[in-house]
C-alpha positions in Angstrom: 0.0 0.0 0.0 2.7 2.4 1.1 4.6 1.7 -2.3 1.2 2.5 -4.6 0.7 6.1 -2.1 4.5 6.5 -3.7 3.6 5.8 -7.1 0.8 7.9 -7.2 2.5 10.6 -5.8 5.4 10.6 -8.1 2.8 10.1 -11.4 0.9 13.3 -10.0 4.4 15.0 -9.5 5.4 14.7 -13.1 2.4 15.1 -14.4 1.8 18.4 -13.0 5.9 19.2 -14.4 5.0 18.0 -17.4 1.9 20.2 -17.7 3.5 23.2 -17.3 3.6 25.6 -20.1 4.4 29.3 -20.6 2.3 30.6 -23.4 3.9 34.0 -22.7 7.4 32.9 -21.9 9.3 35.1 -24.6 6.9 38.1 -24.0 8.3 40.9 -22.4 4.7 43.1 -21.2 4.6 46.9 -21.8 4.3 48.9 -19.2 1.2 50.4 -20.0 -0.3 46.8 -19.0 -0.2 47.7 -15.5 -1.1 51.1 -15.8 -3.9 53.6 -14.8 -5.5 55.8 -18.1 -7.5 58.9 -18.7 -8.4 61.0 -21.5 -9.2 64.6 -22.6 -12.6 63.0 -23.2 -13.8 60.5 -25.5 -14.8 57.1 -26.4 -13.5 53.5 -25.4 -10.3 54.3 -23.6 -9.6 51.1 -23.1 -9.2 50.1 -26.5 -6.1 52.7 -26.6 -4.4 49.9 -24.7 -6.2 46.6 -25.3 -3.4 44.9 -27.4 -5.8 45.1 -30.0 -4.1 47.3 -33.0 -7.6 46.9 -34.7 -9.8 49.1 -32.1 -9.4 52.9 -30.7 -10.2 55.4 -28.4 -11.6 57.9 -29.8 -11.9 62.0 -28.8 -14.7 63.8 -28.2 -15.2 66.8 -30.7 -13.8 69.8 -29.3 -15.7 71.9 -32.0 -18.4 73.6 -32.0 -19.7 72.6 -28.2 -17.7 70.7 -26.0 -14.7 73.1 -25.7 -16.7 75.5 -24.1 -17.5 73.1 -20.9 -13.6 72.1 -20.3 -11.5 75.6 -18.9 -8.5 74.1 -20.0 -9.4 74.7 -23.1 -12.3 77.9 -23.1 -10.1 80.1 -21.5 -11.1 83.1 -21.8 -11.7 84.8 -18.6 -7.5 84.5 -18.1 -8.0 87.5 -20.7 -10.1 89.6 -19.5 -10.1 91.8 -16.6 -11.5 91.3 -13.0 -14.2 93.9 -12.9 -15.8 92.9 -16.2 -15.6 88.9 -15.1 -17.4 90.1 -11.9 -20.5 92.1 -13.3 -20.9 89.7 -16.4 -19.9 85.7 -14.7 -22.9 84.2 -16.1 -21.8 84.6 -19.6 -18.4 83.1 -19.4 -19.2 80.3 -16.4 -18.9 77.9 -19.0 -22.8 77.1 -18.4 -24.8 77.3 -21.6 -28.3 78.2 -19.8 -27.3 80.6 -17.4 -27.5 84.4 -19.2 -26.2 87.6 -18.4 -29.4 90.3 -19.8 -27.7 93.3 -21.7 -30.6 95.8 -20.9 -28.9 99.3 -20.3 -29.2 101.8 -23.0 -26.5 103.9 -24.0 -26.3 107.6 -24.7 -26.4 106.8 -29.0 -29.9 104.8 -27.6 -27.7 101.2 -28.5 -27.6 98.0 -26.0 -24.1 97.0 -26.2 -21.6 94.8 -24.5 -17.8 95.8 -24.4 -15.5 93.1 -23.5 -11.8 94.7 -23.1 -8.8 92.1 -23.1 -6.2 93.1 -20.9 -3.5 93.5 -23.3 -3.9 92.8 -27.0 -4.5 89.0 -27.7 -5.0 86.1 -30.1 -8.1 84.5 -30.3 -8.6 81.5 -32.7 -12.3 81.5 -32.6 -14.9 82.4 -30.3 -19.1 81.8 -29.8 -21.8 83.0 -28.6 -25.3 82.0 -27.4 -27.9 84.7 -27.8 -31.3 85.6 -27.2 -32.7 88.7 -29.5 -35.4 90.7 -30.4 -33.7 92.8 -32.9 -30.1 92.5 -34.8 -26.9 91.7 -33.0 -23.9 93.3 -34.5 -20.5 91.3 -33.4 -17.9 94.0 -33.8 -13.7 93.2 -33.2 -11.2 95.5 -32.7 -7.5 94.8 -33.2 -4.5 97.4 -32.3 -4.9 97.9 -36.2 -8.8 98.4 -37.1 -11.6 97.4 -36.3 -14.2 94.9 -38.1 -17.7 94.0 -38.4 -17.6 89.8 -37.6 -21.0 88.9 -37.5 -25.1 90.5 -38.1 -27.3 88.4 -35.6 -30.7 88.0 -36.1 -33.7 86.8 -34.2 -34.2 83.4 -35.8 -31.0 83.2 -34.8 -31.7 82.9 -30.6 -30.8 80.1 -28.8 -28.2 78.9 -31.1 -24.4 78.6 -30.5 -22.6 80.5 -33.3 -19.6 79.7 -34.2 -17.2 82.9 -35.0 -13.6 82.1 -36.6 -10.8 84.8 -35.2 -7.6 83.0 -36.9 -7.2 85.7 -39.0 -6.8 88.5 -36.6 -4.1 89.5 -34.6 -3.9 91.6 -31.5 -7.6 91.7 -30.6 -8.3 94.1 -28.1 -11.8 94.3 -28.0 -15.2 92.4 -29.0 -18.3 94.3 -29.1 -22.2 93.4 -29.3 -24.2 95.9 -30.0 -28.2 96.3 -30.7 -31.1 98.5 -30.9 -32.9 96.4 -28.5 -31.9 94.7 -25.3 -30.7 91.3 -25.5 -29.4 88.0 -23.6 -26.1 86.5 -23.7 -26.1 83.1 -22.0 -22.0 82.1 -23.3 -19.0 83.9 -24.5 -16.4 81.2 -25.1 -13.3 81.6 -26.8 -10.4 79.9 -28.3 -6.4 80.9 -27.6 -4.9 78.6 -29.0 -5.6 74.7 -31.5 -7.4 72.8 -29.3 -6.1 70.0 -28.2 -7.1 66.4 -26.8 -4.8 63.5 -25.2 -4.8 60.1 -23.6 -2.8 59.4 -20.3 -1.2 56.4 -18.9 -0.2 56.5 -15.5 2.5 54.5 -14.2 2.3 54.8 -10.8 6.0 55.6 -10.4 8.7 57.1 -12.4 9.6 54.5 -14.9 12.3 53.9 -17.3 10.9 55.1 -20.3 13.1 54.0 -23.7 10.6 52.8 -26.4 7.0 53.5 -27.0 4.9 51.5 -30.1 1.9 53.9 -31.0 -0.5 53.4 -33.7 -2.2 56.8 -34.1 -3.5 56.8 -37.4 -6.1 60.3 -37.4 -7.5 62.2 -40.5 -6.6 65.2 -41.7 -8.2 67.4 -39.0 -5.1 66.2 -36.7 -2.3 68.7 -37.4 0.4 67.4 -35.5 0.6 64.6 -32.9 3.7 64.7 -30.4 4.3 62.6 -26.7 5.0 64.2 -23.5 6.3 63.2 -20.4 6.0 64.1 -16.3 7.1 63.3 -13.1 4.2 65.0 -11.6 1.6 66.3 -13.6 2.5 69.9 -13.4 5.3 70.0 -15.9 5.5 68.4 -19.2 8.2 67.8 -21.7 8.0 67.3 -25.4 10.1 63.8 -26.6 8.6 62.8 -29.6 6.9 64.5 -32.5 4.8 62.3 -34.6 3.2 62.3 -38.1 -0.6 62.2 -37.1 -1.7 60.2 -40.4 0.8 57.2 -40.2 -0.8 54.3 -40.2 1.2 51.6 -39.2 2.1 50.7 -35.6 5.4 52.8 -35.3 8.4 52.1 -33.7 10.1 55.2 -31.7 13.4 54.8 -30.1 14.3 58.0 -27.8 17.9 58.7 -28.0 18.3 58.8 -24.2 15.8 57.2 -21.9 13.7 59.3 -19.7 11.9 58.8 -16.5 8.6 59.6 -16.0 5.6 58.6 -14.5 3.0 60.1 -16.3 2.6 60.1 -20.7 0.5 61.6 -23.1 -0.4 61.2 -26.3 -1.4 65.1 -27.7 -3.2 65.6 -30.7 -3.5 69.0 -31.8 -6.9 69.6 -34.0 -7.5 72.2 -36.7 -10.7 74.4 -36.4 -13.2 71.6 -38.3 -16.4 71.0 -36.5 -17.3 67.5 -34.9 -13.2 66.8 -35.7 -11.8 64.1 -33.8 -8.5 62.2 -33.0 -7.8 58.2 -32.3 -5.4 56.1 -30.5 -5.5 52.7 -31.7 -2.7 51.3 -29.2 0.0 52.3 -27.4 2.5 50.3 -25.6 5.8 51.7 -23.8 8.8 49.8 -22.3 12.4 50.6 -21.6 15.3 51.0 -23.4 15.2 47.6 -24.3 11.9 47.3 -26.1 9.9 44.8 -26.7 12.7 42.4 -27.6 14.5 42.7 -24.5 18.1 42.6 -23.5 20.5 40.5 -25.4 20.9 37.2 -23.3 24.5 35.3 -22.9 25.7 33.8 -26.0 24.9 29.9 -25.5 27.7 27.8 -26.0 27.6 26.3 -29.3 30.7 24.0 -30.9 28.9 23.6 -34.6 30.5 24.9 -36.8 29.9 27.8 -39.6 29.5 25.8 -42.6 26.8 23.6 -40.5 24.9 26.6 -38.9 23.9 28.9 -42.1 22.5 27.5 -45.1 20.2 28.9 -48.1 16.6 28.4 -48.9 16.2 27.0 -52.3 13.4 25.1 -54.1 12.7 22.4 -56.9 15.1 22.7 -60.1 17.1 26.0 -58.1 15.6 28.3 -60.6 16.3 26.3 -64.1 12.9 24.6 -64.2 14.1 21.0 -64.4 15.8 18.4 -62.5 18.4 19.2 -60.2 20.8 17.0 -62.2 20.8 18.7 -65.6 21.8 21.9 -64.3 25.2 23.1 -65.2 28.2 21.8 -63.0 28.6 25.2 -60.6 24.8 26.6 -61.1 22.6 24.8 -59.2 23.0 22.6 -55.2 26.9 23.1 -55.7 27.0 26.4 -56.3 24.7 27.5 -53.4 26.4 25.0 -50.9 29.4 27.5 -51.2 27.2 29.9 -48.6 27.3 26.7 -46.1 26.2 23.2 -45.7 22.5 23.9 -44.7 19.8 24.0 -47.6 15.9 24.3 -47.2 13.5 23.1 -49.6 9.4 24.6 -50.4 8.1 21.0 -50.6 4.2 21.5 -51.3 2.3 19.6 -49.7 -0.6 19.8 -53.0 2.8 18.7 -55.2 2.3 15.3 -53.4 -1.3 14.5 -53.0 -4.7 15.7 -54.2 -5.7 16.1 -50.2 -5.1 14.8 -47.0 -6.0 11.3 -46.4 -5.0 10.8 -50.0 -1.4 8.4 -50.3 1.4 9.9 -51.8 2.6 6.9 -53.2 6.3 8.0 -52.9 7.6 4.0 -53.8 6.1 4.9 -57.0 7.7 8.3 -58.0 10.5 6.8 -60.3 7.6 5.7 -62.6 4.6 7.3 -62.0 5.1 10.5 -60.3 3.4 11.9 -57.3 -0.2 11.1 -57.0 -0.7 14.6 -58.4 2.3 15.4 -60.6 2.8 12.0 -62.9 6.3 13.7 -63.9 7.5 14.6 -60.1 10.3 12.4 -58.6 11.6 13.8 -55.7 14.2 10.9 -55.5 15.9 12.2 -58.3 16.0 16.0 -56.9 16.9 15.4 -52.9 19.4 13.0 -54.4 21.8 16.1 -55.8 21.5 18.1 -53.1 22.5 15.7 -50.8 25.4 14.9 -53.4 26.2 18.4 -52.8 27.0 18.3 -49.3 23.7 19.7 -48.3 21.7 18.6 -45.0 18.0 19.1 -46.2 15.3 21.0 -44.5 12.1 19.8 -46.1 9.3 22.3 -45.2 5.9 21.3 -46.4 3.8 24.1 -47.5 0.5 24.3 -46.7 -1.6 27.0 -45.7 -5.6 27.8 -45.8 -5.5 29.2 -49.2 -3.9 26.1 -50.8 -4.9 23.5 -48.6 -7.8 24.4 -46.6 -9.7 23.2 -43.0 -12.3 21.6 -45.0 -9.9 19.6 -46.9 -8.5 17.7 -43.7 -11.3 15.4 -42.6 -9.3 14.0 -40.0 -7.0 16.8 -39.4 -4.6 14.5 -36.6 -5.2 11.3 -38.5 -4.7 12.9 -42.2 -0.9 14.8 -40.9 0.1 11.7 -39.3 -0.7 9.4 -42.3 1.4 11.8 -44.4 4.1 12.3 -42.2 4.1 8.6 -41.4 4.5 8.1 -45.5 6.8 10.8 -45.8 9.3 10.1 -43.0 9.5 6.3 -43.5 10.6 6.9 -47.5 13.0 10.2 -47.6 14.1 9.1 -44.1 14.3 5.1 -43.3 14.7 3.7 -47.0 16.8 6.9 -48.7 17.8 9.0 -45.6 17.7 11.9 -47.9 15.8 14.5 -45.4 17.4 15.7 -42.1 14.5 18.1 -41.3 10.9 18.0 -41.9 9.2 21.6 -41.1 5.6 21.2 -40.5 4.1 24.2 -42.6 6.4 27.1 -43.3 3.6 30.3 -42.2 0.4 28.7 -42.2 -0.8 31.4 -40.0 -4.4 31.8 -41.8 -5.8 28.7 -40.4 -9.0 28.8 -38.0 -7.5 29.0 -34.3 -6.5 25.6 -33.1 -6.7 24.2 -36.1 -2.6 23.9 -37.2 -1.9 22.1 -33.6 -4.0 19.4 -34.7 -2.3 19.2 -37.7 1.3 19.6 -35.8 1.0 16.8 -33.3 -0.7 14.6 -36.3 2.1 15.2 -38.7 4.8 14.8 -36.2 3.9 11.8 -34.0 3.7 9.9 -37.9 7.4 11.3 -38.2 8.5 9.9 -35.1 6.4 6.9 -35.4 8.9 5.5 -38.2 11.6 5.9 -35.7 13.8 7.6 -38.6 16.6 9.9 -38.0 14.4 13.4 -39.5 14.4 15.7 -37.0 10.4 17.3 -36.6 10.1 21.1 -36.3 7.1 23.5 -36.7 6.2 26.3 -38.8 8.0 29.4 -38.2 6.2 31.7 -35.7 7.4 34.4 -33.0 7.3 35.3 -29.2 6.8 39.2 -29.5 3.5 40.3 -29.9 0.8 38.3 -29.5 -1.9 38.2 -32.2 -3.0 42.1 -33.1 -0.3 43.7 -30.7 1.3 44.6 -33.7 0.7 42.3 -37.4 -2.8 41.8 -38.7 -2.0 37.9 -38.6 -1.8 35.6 -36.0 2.0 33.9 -35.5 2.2 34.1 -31.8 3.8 30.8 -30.6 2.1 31.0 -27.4 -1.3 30.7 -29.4 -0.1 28.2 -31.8 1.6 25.5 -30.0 1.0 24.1 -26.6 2.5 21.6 -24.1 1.6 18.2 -26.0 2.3 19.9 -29.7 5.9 20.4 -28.4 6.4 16.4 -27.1 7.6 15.4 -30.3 9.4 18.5 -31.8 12.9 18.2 -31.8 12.8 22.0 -31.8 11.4 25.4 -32.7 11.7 27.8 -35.9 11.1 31.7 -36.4 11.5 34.2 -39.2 13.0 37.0 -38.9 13.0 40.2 -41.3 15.2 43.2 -40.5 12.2 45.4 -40.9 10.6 48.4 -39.3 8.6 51.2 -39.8 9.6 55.0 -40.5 8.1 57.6 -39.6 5.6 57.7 -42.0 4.8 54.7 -41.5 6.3 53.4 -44.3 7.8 49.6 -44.3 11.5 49.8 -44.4 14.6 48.0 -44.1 17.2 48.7 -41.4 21.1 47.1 -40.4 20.4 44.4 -37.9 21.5 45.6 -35.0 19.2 48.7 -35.1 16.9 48.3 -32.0 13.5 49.1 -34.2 14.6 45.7 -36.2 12.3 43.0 -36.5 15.0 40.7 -36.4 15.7 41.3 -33.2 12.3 39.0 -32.4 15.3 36.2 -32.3 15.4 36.9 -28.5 11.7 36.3 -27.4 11.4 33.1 -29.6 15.3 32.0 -27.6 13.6 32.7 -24.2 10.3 30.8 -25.3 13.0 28.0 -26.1 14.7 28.2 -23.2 11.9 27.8 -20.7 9.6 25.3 -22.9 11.6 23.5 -24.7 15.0 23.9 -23.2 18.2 22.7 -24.6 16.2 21.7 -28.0 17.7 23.9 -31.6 16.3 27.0 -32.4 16.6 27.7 -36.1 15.8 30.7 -38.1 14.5 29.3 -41.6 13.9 32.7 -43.1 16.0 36.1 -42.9 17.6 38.1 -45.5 17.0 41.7 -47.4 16.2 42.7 -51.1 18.2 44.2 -52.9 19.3 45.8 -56.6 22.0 44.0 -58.2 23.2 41.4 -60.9 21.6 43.8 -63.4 18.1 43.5 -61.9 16.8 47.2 -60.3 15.2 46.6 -56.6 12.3 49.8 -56.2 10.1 48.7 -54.0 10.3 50.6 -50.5 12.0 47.7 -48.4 15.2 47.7 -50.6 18.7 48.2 -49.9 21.5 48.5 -52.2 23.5 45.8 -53.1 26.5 46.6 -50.7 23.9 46.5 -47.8 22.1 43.2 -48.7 25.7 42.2 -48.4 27.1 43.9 -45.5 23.9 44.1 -43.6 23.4 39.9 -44.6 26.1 38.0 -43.1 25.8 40.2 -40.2 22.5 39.6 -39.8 23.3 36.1 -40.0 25.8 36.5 -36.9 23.6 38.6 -34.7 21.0 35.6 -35.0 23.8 33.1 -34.8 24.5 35.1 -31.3 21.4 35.4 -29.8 21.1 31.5 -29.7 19.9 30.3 -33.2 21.1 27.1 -33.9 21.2 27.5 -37.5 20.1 30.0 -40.1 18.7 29.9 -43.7 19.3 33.0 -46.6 16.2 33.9 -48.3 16.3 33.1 -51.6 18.7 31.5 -53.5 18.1 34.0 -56.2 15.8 36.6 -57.1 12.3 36.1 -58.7 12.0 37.0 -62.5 8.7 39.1 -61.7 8.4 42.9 -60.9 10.2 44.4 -57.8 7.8 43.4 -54.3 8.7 42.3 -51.1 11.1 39.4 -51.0 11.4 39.2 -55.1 14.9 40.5 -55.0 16.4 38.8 -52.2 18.2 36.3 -54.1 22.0 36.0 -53.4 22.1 36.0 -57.2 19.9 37.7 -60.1 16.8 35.8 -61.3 16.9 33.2 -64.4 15.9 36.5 -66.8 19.5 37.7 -65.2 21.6 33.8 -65.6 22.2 33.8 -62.3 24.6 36.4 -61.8 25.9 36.3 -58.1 25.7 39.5 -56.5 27.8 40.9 -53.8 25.8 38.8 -50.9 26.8 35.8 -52.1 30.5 36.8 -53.0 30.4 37.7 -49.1 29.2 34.6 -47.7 30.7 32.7 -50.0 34.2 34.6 -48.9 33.4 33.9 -45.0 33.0 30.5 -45.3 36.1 29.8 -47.1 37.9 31.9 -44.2 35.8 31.0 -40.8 33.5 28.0 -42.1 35.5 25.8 -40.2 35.0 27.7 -37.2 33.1 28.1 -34.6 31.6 31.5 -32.7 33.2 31.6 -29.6 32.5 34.6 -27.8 31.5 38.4 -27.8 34.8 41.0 -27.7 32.2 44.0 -28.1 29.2 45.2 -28.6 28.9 48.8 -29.0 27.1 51.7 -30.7 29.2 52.4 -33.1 31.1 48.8 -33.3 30.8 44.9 -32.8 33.3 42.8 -32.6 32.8 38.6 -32.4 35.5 36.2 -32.1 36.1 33.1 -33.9 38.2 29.7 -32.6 39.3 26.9 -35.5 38.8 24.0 -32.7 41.1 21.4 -34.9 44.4 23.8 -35.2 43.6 26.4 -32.6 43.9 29.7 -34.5 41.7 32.4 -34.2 40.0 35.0 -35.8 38.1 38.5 -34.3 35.5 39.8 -36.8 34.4 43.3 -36.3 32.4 45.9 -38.4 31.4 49.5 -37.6 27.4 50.1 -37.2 25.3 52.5 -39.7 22.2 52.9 -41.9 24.1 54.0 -44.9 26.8 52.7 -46.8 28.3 50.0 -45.7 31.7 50.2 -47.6 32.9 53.9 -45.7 35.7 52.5 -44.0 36.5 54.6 -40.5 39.8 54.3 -38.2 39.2 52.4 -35.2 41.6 51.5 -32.5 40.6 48.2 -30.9 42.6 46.0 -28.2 42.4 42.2 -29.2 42.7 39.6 -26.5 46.0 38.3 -28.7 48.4 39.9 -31.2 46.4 40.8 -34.4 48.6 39.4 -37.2 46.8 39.5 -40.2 43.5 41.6 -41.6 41.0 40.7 -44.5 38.4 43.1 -46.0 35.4 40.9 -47.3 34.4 44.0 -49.7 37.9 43.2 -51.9 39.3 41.1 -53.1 42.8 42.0 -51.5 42.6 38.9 -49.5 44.8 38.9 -46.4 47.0 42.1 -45.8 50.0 41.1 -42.9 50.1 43.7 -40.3 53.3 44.9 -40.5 53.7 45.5 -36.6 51.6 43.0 -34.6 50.1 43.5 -31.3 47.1 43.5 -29.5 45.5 47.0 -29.3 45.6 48.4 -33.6 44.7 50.7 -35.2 43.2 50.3 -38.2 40.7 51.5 -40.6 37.4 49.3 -40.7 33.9 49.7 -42.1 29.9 47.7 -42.3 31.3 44.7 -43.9 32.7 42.2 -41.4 36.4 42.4 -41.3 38.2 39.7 -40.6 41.0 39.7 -38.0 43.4 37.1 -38.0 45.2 36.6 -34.0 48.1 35.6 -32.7 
């Protein structure tokens, strides 16, 4: 009896472990998500900061009404003088049915009302609520004339007019005047744009180094800026926005303040019923959203086995692998390292799941879809290449969709069973099998079925293929920031990850300017995208520890190998380059197993996101290499026997990695200077090695190693955005 109370015990004990799962693991939280909000005045607050980029608060309309009731903004009585605010307080009380009677006649036998500013002022607009028996003239004078506004008439009581001052300057006084007596229930006037804001309180000053705002207005909003306080008396301008952006913008302030309070402003032109929106607003440190770099992981794998290329059926030529040219298809792209991924469709292979895909019978027949398709014959070069293969099968709502899988668990796992025990067991052609590459369009829950199906089949042929998922991210979760749903913590869960041998992102060195527009930055910029790497590593870390991370996806567009590159993400051809291999070692640091260039070459269509991101032209272009691929190419042949060993420096204006040979001991530091511009401005730098720096090699030329003349550790040199490679004592 004792020894079953023990069994059950330790079965509830790691069963409980084994439950545990951190959806939200990766996710650093802004700070707005513990903080207290008000507004100006409006509509849905809440939705200001709901996570949901889709919804907004929304402002009242200043104009024509509401900015009378709020003295922050009706300010008038700061302009005029004691005595006259005395005798007349029910027509400025900001009340619109309390009335002042104007019922004294004066010596020319007129009613009228003088109201005197107390020096000469600017008013923006001002109105009036009358009652009349006879007409109202509205008369202003300025330090310069003096103007008839306005004639009131009598079917005119009882209605707030409206009276635009912008135009005059140095108003000193406004006059009514009238052949018969008359009421004037509101005076209410304008000094200045009006204005309306949201507020987050943090409850204590808090580091304050990032904010994300979508604040997309219309063109009533003239300008849109952020302030900050410590307490709520005085505010600072840090930020000035663009009011009709639409995207979810990145700002980076170039110090970090603390604060506890922030504001959103809006400024509004004169339009009636005008209003401004907040769609979401998030704020964090100077980190951002993607947190502090973490402690490079040890890793002894080396270069040529941790970046590869993504590459697809035919590499571009449109026929079999093995017809292509000696040096123009798997053997030239295997130059950039030992890694290559393949878009294996899952519609290629069968009509729809639950059909067979008949693989035994490919040499003859085909795929049960394609009768021409052997994918024997295809995998079979690339592996005599060198490469390790990545198969991710495609599939996504559009191509294959819910209603298609019957038995979503039972159809994966069928396929994956068929698939696994041919290209792994009998050929051991595939090292990888991706399940989906973004098949983010799916109805929620729907892709873990289709996951744990497809992946207990792999592992159910007890081959060597190694089972990862789709590529998704740790960052945002869905709506915080894309219009799509790739949030790991929504996608997978604690049973989906049992048989994944690991997980997969991709990462885009993307951001947004301040129009708004989509651009592309150097990696280490801390508005990048690809700095998502660090989320998806902690999400690895605590729910899947010490399983591969791999990065499937990264890379930039680019002109080059006679093809122009004109839509807004591009970069030049030196930046793709530069920009590239770094980007490669910045995911390579922050704990990514392995990496994967996209594309292999450009696509021979119009210039669109990701159709020039090709290490070499398109097939219009034969293939011509471009400067990315010289550059990889050239790293390999120097480090791809290496392994990344540890940080030197990472610093504004500089990084610096080093490298270790583990089978002869020599060394290498690799260090590049940081900027958005071009890469090949080369800049002295004096830099203190941990050993004698003996040799130097620019990746840009073809110069190939210069001796330094007089080694030693700390050198001066000259250095610029393309890796340089260091060679140590």
């Amino acid at each position: 009896m004792k020894g079953n109370k023990i069994t059950i015990l330790l079965l509830f004990f790691f069963g409980v472990c084994e439950a545990q799962y951190y959806p939200d693991a990766g996710r650093i939280a802004s700070l707005t998500e513990n903080a207290d909000f008000s507004d100006s005045g409006g509509s849905n607050l809440s939705f200001a900061f709901d996570g949901n980029i889709n919804t907004f608060w929304e402002s009242e309309a200043v104009l024509p009404v509401n900015y009378i009731l709020e003295p922050n903004l009706n300010n008038l009585t700061a302009y005029l003088h004691e005595d006259f605010t005395d005798r007349y307080h029910d027509a400025i009380d900001y009340n619109l049915d309390t009335k002042t009677a104007i019922n004294e006649k004066q010596p020319d036998a007129m009613f009228r009302l003088s109201i005197p500013m107390k020096s000469p002022t600017r008013l923006f607009l001002c109105s009036v609520k009358l009652c009349m028996t006879d007409t109202v003239k509205i008369f202003i004078e300025t330090t310069h004339n003096f103007n008839l506004l306005i004639h009131l008439l009598p079917t005119d009581s009882y209605q707030l007019k409206l009276i635009k001052l912008i135009d005059y300057k140095d108003i000193t006084t406004i006059s009514m005047v009238s052949r018969s007596p008359f009421d004037l229930f509101e005076m209410a006037a304008l000094t200045d744009f009006p204005q309306v804001y949201i507020e987050a309180d943090f409850h204590k000053n808090m580091e304050i180094g990032q904010i994300f705002t979508r604040h997309m207005c219309g063109n009533n909003v003239m300008k849109s800026e952020i302030l900050v306080s410590s307490d709520h008396k005085k505010w600072r301008k840090i930020i000035d926005l663009q009011p009709q952006a639409i995207a979810m913008l990145p700002i980076v302030l170039e110090t970090p303040v603390m604060a506890r309070y922030l504001r959103v402003v809006h400024t509004l032109d004169l339009s009636e019923y005008g209003k401004a929106m907040v769609w979401e607003l998030k704020v964090y440190d100077r980190f951002g959203p993607y947190g502090k770099a973490e402690q490079m992981a040890v890793n002894t794998t080396t270069m040529h086995d941790r970046i590869g290329v993504n590459g697809f059926w035919g590499w571009g030529f449109n026929t079999y692998a093995d017809n292509i040219p000696s040096m123009q298809g798997a053997d030239k792209y295997q130059k950039i390292g030992n890694l290559a991924r393949s878009y294996h469709n899952l519609n290629w292979d069968i009509i729809k799941p639950g059909d067979k895909a008949n693989y035994d019978l490919m040499a003859t027949k085909g795929t049960n879809v394609n009768d021409w398709l052997n994918w024997d014959r295809e995998y079979l070069t690339w592996k005599k290449a060198g490469f390790l293969i990545d198969a991710c099968i495609q599939f996504q709502q559009i191509t294959v969709a819910d209603t298609l899988w019957k038995r979503p668990y039972d159809n994966a796992y069928q396929y994956g069973f068929e698939f696994a025990n041919h290209f792994g067991n009998k050929l051991q052609l595939i090292d990888i099998v991706e399940v989906g590459n973004e098949p983010w369009d799916y109805p929620a829950g729907f892709y873990n079925q289709v996951l744990s199906g497809m992946a207990a089949g792999i592992k159910d042929t007890r081959s060597k293929i190694k089972v990862f998922p789709a590529a998704f991210q740790a960052t945002f979760k869905a709506s915080e920031k894309y219009e799509y749903d790739n949030y790991i913590g929504s996608k997978l869960d604690a049973n989906s990850l049992k048989n994944l041998d690991g997980l997969n992102g991709h990462f885009y060195s993307h951001t947004f300017d301040e129009q708004g527009n989509r651009i592309s930055v150097s990696p280490e910029d801390p508005r990048s995208e690809l700095l998502g790497i660090r989320n998806l590593s902690k999400f690895r870390d605590v729910n899947s520890p010490n399983k591969p991370l791999i990065i499937t996806e990264f890379g930039y567009d680019s002109d080059g190998g006679g093809e122009s590159c004109d839509h807004q993400e591009c970069v030049t051809e030196n930046q793709q380059a530069a920009w590239g291999l770094r980007a490669a070692l910045l995911l390579l640091r922050n704990n990514a197993d392995a990496v994967y260039w996209y594309f292999f070459a450009n696509e021979n269509r119009n210039s669109v996101l990701h159709s020039r991101s090709g290490l070499c032209s398109s097939v219009d272009k034969t293939f011509i290499p471009k400067k990315s691929f010289m550059v990889f190419a050239e790293f390999q042949q120097l480090l791809g026997d290496c392994v990344l060993s540890k940080i030197l420096s990472e610093e504004p204006d500089h990084y610096c990695y080093l490298f270790e040979n583990l089978s002869d001991n020599t060394k290498y530091a690799v260090i590049w200077t940081i900027n958005n511009n071009d890469p090949s401005v080369k800049s002295g730098i004096t830099y203190s090695f941990p050993t004698e720096a003996i040799g130097i090699n620019y990746l840009d030329d073809e110069t190939g190693w210069l001796l330094i003349s007089k080694p030693k550790r700390e050198q001066e040199f000259f250095v610029n955005g393309f890796p340089t490679v260091i060679r140590l004592k």
